[in-house]
C-alpha positions in Angstrom: 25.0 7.6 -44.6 24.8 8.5 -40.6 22.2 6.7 -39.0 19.3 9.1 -37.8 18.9 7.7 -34.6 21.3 8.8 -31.5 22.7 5.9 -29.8 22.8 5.5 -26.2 23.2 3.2 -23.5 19.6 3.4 -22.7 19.5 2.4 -26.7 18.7 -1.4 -27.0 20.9 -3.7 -27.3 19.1 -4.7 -31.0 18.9 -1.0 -32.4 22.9 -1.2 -31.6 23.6 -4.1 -33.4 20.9 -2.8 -36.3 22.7 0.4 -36.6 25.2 0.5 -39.3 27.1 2.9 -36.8 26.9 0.7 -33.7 26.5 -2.9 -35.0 30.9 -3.0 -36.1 31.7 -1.6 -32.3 29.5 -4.1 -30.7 30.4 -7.2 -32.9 34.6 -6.0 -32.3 33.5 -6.1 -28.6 32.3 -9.7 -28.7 34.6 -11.2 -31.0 37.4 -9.7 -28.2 35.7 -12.0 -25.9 35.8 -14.7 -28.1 31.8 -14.2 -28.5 29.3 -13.4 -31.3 26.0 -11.8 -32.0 24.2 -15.2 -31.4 25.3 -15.3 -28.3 22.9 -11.3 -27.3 19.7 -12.6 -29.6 17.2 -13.5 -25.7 18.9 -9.9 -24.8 18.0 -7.8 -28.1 15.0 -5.9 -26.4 17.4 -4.8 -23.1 19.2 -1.4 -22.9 22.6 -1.8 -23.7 23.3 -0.8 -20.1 21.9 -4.0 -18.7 25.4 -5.4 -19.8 26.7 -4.3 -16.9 24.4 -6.5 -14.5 24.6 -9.3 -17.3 28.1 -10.0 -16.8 28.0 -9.8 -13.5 31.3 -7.9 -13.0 32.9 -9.1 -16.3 32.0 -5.3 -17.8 32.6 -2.0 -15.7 30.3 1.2 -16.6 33.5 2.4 -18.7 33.0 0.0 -21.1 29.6 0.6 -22.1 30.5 4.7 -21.7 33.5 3.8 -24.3 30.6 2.1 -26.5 28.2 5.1 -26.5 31.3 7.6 -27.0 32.7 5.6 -30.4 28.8 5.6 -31.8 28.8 9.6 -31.7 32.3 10.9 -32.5 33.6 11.3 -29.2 30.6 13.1 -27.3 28.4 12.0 -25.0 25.0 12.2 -26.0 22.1 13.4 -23.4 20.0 10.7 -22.1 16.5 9.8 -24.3 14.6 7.0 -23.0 13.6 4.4 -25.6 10.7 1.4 -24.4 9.5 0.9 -21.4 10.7 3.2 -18.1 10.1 3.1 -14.6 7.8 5.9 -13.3 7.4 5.5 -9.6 3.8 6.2 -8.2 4.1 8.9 -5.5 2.9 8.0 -2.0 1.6 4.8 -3.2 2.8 2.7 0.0 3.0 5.6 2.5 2.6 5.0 5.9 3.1 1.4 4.9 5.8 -1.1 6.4 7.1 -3.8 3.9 9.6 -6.5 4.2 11.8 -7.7 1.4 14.1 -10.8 1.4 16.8 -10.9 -1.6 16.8 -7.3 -1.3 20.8 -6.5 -1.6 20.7 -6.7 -5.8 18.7 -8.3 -8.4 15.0 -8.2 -8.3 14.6 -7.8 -4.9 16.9 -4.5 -4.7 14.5 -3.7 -7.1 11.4 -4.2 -5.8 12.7 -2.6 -2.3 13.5 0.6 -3.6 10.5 1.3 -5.9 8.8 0.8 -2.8 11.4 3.0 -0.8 11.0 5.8 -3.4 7.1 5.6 -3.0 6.9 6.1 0.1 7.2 3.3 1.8 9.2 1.9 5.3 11.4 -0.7 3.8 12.6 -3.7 6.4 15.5 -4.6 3.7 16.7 -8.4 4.4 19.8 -10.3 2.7 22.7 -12.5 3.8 25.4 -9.4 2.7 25.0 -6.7 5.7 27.6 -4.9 3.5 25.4 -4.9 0.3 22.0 -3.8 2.2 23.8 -1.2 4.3 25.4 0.2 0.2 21.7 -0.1 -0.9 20.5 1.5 2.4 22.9 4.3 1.6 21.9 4.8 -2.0 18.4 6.2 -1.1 19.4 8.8 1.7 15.8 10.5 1.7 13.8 6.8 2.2 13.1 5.1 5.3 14.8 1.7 5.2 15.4 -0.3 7.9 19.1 -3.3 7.3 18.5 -6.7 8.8 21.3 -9.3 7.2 20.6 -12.9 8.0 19.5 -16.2 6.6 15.6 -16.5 6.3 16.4 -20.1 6.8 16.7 -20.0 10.3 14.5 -19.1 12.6 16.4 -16.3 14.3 16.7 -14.3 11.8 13.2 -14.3 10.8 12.5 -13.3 14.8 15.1 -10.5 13.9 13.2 -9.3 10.7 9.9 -9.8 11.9 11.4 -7.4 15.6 12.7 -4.9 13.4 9.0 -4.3 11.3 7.8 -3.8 14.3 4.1 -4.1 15.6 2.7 -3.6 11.9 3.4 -5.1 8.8 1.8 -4.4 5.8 3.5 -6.4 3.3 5.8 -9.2 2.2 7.9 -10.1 -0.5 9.4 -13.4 -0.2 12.1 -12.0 -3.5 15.2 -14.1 -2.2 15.9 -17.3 -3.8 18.7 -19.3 -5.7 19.6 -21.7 -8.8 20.1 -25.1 -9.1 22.8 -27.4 -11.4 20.1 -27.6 -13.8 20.5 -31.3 -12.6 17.6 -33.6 -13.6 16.1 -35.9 -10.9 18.8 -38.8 -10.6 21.4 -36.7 -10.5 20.2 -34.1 -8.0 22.6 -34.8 -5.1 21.3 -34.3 -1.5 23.3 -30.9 -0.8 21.3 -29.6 -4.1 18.5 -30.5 -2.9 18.6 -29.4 0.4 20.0 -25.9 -0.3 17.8 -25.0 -3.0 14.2 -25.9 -1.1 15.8 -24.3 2.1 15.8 -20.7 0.5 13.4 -21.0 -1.9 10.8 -22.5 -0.2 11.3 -23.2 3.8 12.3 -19.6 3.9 9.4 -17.8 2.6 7.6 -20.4 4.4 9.1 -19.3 7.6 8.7 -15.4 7.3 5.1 -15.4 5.9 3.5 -18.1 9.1 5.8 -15.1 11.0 3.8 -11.9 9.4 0.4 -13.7 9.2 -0.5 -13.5 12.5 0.0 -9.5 13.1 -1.7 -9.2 9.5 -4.8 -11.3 10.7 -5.1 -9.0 14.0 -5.0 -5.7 11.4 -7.6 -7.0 9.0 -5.2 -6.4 5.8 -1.9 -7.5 4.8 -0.5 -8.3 1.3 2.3 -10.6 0.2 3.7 -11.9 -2.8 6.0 -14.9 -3.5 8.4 -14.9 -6.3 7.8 -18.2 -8.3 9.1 -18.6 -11.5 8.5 -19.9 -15.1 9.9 -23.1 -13.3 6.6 -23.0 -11.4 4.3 -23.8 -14.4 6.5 -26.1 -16.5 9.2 -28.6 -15.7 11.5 -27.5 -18.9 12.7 -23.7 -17.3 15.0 -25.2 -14.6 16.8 -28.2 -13.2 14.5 -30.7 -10.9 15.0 -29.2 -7.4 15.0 -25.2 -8.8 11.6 -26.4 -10.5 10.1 -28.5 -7.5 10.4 -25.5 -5.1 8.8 -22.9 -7.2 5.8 -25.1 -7.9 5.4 -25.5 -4.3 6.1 -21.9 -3.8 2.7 -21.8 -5.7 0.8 -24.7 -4.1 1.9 -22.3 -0.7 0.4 -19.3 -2.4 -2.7 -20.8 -3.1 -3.1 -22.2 0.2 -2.6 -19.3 2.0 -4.8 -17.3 -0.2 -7.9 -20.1 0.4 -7.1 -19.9 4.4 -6.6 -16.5 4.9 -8.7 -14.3 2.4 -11.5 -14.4 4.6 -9.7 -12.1 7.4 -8.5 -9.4 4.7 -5.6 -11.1 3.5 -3.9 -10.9 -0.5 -1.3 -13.6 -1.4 -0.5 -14.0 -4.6 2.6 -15.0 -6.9 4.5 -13.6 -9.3 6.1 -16.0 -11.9 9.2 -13.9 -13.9 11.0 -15.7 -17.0 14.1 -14.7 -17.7 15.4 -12.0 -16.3 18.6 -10.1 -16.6 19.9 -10.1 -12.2 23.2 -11.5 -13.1 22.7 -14.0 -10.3 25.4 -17.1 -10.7 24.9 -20.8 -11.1 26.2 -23.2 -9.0 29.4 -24.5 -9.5 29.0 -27.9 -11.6 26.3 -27.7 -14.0 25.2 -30.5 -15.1 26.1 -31.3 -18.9 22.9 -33.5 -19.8 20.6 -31.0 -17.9 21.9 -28.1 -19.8 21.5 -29.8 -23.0 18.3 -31.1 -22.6 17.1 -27.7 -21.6 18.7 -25.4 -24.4 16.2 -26.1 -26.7 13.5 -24.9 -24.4 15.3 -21.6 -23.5 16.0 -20.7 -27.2 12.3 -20.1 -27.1 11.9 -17.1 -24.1 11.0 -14.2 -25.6 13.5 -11.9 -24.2 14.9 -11.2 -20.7 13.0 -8.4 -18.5 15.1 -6.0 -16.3 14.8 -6.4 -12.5 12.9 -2.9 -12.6 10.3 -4.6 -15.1 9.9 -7.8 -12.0 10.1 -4.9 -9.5 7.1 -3.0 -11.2 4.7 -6.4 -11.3 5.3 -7.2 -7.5 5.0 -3.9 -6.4 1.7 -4.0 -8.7 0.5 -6.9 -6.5 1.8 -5.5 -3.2 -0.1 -2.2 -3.4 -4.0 -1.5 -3.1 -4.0 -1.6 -7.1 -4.1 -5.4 -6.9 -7.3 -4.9 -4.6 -8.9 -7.6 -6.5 -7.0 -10.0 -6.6 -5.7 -13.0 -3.9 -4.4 -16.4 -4.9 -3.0 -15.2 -8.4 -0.1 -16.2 -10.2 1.3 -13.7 -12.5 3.3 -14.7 -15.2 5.6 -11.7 -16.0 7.4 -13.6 -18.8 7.3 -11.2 -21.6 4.7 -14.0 -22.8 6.7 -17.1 -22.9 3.8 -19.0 -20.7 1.5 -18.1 -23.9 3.7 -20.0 -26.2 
C-alpha cells in the first residue's frame, strides 16, 4: 500500500526512514557509504535537506533531489513545509546597524541574514572575504556591509567597528571553533591557545569596542554565543568547554556593569546543531570515548535557522526584558 504522505526534502529525516516508500532508498544510501540508520537517530527530527550542510560537502543537492525523485515515481513533488519554518518579522531591526562575526555559513550566516531580510544594516564579519562577499551577493535587495578579518586582532576589530560606522545597535559575537575533545592533560598549548583566542578573546575584543558608542546612545543589544559546553563540562573537550563558560561569566559581567546605561547582554547556549563545522585534525581517542555516552543523550540537532531565530529573539526589542540571560536553545537537553 502507497504511503499517504508525499515525501520531500523538507520531509524529516525520521518520516523518511518511517515510510515504507522512503526507509529502503535511504538505508541503500547509507549502506553505500558503509553507514546505517544508527548512525541518523540525533538527526531524525531534521529535514532531509539538512544532509547537505551535515556532510559538509560529502552530498551535493543532486543527491538529495535523486532521493525525493525515487520516493514519487520520478516527479518532483511541490514543496509542503512540515515542523517548524522560519517566518521572518518584517521591519523588525529597521533602521538598525548590527554586526555579526562567523557570519560567512553556519549559525552566524544565519543569524545575519534573518536580520538582513528584516530590515536590518548587516556589518557581515568572517576570515573568508570570498564566502561573505557569496553571502553578500545572495541577498541583493539587503544592506550588508563585507569586512573579512580575524576578530583576534585588534585591526580588524578597528576595521569592523570603522565600517558600522558612528552607530551600532547590536552585536553578535556568532564566530567560534572546536577543540580535539581533548581532556585537561592532554590539551596541548596550540589548543589551547587557538580555541580561547576565537571564542573568547575575540568577542571580548569587539564587544569593549561597541560598548562605548552604545553607552553614548543609551541602548545597544548583544548576544554571545555560548554553548551547552557553557553549563556542563561533558558537551566538549576542556579548552572548547572553558571558553564558553567564560563566554558566560563575560555576559553576566557586562550585563551587571552596563544595564544601568540602557544596555542588554545576554547569551545564547545552542546544543547540537547541524553547521557542518569540522573538528580539528587529531581528536583525541579517550575524550571522544568518554564523551559518547553523554552525546547519545541530545535530543536532536537544531538547524542554524532554529539558533538564528533565538539570537535574533534576543537581539531585537522583543527581548526588552531581559539582560544578563543565558538561553539554552538545546531542544531541552539542559532539562535532562
Amino acid at each position: 500500500m502507497a504511503d499517504p504522505k508525499v515525501l520531500t526534502a523538507h520531509s524529516t529525516i525520521g518520516e523518511w526512514l518511517d515510510s515504507e516508500v522512503g526507509g529502503p532508498i535511504v538505508r541503500g544510501l547509507l549502506a553505500a557509504s558503509g553507514a546505517d540508520e544508527n548512525s541518523l537517530a540525533p538527526v531524525r527530527g531534521l529535514p532531509l535537506q539538512q544532509m547537505v550542510a551535515l556532510s559538509q560537502g560529502a552530498m551535493p543537492q543532486s543527491v538529495i533531489d535523486d532521493l525525493v525523485l525515487q520516493a514519487n515515481g520520478g516527479v518532483m513533488p511541490e514543496a509542503t513545509d512540515t515542523g517548524w519554518v522560519e517566518r521572518a518579522v518584517s521591519g523588525r531591526f529597521a533602521g538598525k546597524t548590527v554586526i555579526v562575526t562567523g557570519a560567512a555559513s553556519g549559525i552566524g550566516r544565519a543569524t545575519a541574514a534573518r536580520i538582513a531580510r528584516e530590515g536590518g544594516r548587516v556589518v557581515a564579519t568572517d576570515i573568508s572575504e570570498a564566502k561573505l562577499t557569496e553571502f553578500a551577493a545572495s541577498l541583493p535587495d539587503a544592506e550588508i556591509v563585507v569586512v573579512a578579518g580575524d576578530i583576534t586582532k585588534q585591526e580588524s576589530v578597528d576595521a569592523i567597528v570603522a565600517a558600522a560606522g558612528d552607530r551600532i545597535d547590536a552585536l553578535a559575537n556568532v564566530a567560534g571553533i572546536n577543540d580535539d575533545f581533548s581532556p585537561l592533560a592532554e590539551t596541548s598549548d596550540a589548543m589551547w591557545d587557538r580555541v580561547i583566542a576565537v571564542n573568547l578573546t575575540g568577542p571580548f575584543k569587539l564587544t569593549r569596542a561597541v560598548i562605548p558608542p552604545m553607552v553614548a546612545a543609551g541602548a545597544g543589544a548583544i548576544v554571545n554565543v555560548a554553548s551547552e559546553a557553557g553549563l556542563r563540562g561533558s558537551a566538549s573537550g576542556n579548552a572548547y568547554t572553558t571558553s564558553k563558560h567564560a563566554v558566560i561569566g563575560m555576559t553576566k559581567s557586562a550585563a551587571v556593569m552596563y544595564g544601568p546605561q540602557g544596555l542588554r547582554i545576554n547569551a545564547v547556549a545552542p546544543g547540537g546543531v547541524a553547521t557542518g563545522i569540522p573538528f580539528p585534525a587529531g581528536v583525541s581517542e579517550y575524550g571522544q570515548k568518554r564523551l559518547s555516552e553523554f552525546h547519545s543523550q541530545i535530543p536532536s540537532l537544531a538547524t542554524a535557522e532554529q539558533l538564528a531565530a533565538s539570537i535574533t529573539f534576543l537581539l531585537s526589542d522583543d527581548g526588552v526584558n531581559l539582560n544578563g540571560a543565558v538561553l539554552a536553545s538545546d531542544g531541552g537537553w539542559s532539562a535532562q
